[in-house]
N, C-alpha and C positions, 0 to 999 in steps of 0.2 A: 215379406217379412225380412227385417234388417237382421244380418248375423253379428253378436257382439263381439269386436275384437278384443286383444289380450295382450298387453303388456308386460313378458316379467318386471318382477316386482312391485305392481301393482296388485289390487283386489283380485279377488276370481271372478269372471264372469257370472255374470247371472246374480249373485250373492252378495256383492256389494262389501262384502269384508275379507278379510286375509286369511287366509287357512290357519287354525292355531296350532297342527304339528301335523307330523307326518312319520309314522314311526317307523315304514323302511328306510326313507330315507337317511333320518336322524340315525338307523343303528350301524348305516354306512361307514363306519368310521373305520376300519381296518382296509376296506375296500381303496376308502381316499386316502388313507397312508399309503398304502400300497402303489397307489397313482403317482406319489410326492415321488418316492422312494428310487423309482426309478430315472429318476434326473439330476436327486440329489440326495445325499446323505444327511444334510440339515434341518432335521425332522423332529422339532421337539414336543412339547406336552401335546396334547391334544384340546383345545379354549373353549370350547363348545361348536353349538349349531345353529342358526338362521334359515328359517324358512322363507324365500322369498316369494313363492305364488303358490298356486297349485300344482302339484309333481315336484316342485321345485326348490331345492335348499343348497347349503354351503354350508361344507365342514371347515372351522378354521383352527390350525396346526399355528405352535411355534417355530418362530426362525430362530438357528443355533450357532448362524455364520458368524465368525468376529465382524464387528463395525456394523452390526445389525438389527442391535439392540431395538428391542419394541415393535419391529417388523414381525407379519403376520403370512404364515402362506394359508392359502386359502385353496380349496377344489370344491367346484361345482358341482351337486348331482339330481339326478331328475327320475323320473321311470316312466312309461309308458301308461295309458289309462288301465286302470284292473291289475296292473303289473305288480308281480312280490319281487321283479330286478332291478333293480338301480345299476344308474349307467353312469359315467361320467363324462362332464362335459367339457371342463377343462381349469385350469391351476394358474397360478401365478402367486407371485409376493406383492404385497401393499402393506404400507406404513400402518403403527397402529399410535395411542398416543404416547408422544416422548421418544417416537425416533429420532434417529438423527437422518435429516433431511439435508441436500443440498441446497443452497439459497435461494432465491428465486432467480429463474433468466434474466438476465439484462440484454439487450443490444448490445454488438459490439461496443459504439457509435458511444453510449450510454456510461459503460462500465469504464471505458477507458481512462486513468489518472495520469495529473502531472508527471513525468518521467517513466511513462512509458513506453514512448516513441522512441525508437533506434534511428542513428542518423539516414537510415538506407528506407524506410517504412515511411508510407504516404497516406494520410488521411481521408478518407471521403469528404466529398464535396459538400458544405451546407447551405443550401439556398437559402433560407430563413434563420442562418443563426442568430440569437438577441445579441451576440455582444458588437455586431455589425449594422451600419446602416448605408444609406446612399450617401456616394465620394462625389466629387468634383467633378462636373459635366462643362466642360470644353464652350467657351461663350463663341468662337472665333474673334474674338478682339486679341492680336500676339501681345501687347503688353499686358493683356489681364493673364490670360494662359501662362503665361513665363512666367508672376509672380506667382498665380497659386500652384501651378505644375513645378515649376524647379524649383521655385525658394523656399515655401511652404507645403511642398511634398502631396496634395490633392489630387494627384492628376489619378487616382485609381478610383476604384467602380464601385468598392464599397472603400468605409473606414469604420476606424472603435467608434463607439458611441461614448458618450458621456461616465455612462456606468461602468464600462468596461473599462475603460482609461480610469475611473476611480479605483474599482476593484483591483487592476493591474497596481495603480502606485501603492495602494496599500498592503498587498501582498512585496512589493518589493522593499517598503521601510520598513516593516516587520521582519524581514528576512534580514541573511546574514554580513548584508552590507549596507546594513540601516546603521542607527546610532546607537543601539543596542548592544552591538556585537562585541565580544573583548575584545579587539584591535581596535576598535571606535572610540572606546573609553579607556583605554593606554594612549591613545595618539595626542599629540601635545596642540594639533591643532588641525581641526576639519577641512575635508574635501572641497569644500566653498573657496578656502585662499590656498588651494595646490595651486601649480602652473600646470601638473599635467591632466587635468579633469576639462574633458571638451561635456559643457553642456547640451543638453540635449532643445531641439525646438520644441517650439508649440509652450501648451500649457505646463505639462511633464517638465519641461528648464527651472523653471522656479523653486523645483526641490530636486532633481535627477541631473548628474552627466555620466560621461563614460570616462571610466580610467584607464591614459592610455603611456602608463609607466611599465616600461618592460620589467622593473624589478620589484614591482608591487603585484601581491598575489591576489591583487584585484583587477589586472590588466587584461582589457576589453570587458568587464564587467557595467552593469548599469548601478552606480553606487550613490547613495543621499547625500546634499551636499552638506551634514553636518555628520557624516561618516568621518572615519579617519584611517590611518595605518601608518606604518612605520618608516614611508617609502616617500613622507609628503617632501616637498620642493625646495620650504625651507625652515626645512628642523634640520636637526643633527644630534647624531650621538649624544648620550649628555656623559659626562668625564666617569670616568670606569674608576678612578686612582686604582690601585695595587689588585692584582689576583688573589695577596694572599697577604695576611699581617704578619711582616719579620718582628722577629721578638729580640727584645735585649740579651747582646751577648752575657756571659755569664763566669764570670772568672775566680775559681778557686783560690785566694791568697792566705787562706791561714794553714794547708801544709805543703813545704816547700820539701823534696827530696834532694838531699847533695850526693851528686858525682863525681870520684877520681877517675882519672884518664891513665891507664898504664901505659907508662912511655914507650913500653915495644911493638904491643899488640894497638896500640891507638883506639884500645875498646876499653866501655867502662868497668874499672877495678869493682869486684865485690867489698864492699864497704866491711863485710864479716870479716875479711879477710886480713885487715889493721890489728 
């Protein structure tokens, strides 16, 4: 004869259905505050009862903590076969609906965004990243190897791929040294005819160089070459005329006051004084 085992929270043995109550259980309810009470103070209504198998239910209490909103504490209790004592088996907190949940985990690896990184902090290694593919494999012929290794920059073990290199140029003509920016559309004439913009190789030259004017506050930046700024090679100032509009002097002639000069004191005579 096979003995049936028993899962809580499944059926009862034998019966094939769920127990529909359990009324010591269910009138546990002072016994499981009492359980809460002792670990925490944040003990509110009482939400009802679930019976999960046979002997076996859960009283669930409100949570009163701040930041806890919709959280649910919960104590398990049970009692022995023929038993009028319930025992407890044990408590904890679980979300109910409309808490507030922390997001889901991420991977480091995953979560991480643009301008994250501090200059001292090193990334893990990715063997299969997509924005990478296989670089330049060394033929031994030294005139091939010296044009794709030194001139054309190949000589590494992966490089961008296509998409990457897309995605990169378009995040950086969208950004703040595209031709969008307001220095780019005050500038009287684009990055393309500076003298100090070193273009960039490969395909990326045809719209990108680097700005390498120490008094342009794009210096060593990667900037479009219909970018601009204040700082191009050959603009200049354009004429300021005056800081300020002088105004026409303004000369009272219709009254004139006259003066006698007292011959002794060589100050002027009061006029009343005639």
């Amino acid at each position: 004869m096979t003995t049936p085992t028993f899962t809580p929270g499944t059926d009862s043995p034998g019966t094939g259905r769920r127990p529909a109550k359990d009324a010591v259980l269910e009138g546990a309810v002072e016994l499981a505050r009492t359980a809460l009470a002792e670990n925490t103070g944040a003990v509110g209504a009482h939400l009802g009862f679930e019976i999960e198998s046979e002997r076996l239910g859960i009283h669930w209490f409100e949570a009163t903590m701040p930041g806890y909103r919709g959280w649910r504490w919960y104590v398990t209790v049970a009692r022995a076969p023929r038993s009028r004592t319930p025992t407890i088996c044990e408590s904890g907190l679980l979300p109910g609906e409309g808490s507030l949940l922390a997001p889901a985990w991420l991977p480091w690896s995953e979560r991480l965004a643009p301008g994250d990184l501090n200059p001292t902090d090193r990334l893990p290694h990715v063997s299969d990243d997509p924005r990478l593919e296989q670089g330049y494999v060394a033929t031994g012929d030294p005139e091939q190897d010296r044009v794709a290794i030194i001139e054309l920059g190949l000589g590494r073990d992966r490089v961008m791929n296509a998409k990457a290199i897309d995605a990169a140029a378009t995040r950086w003509y969208s950004g703040s040294r595209g031709p969008e920016s307001a220095g780019a559309r005050a500038a009287d004439q684009p990055c393309a005819a500076c003298g100090f913009v070193i273009p960039l190789g490969g395909s990326l030259g045809q719209l990108f160089g680097v700005c390498a004017n120490e008094w342009s506050p794009d210096d060593g930046k990667v900037v479009s070459l219909d970018h601009g700024c204040g700082a191009h090679s050959e603009t200049d100032v354009p004429p300021q005329g005056h800081e300020w509009t002088q105004s026409e002097l303004v000369v009272d002639e219709q009254g004139v006051d006259v003066l006698t000069v007292d011959a002794d004191t060589k100050n002027p005579a009061d006029p009343a004084a005639d």
